[in-house]
C-alpha positions, 0 to 999 in steps of 0.5 A: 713514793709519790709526793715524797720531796727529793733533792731537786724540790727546793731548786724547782720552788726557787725557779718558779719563784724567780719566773714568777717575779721575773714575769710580773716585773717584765710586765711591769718594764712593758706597762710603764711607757703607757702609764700616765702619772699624773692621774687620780688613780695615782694619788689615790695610791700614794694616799694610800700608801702614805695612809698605811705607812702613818697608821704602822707608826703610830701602831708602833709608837702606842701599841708596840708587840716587841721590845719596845713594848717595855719602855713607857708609853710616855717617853715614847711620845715625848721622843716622838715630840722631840723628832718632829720639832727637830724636824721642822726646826731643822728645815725638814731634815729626816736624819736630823729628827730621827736622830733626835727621837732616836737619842731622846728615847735612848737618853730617857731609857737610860736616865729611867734605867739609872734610877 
């Protein structure tokens, strides 16, 4: 039959897959030498980039859709609290402060959980 899958379909879909990715990034390779950094089109995309990152971690925190969903919407900022203090008391240590809201909402489930 014609438009039947056979054998050879999800080979030929991966193929034009890794051609495709291969293509943009060889493009990608070419394009870099001319760029220029330092420009405002730049920021503007780190902006951005910063700007949607923040926005998913406060979604997360205050409207979570999985697991997280379950613990309180208050041992969630208290935890988020103690991973920002732990952060700038720490010299800005990323580890440290994840560590620190990590191990808070742990230990708050926990202690929510025994009682």
């Amino acid at each position: 039959m014609i438009g039947e899958p056979t054998w050879m379909t999800p080979w030929l879909l991966l193929a034009v897959g890794f051609g495709a990715a291969l293509l943009t990034r060889g493009v990608g390779v070419l394009l870099s030498g001319r760029v220029e950094p330092e420009t405002p089109i730049f920021d503007w995309f780190a902006c951005v980039g910063q700007a949607l990152v923040g926005g998913l971690m406060v979604r997360a925190i205050f409207l979570p859709t999985t697991i997280l969903a379950e613990t309180p919407t208050l041992d969630r900022a208290i935890a988020v609290a103690v991973g920002f203090a732990v952060f700038f008391l720490s010299r800005q240590q990323l580890l440290a402060g994840t560590f620190a809201g990590v191990g808070t909402l742990t230990l708050l489930n926990l202690l929510r959980d025994s009682f």
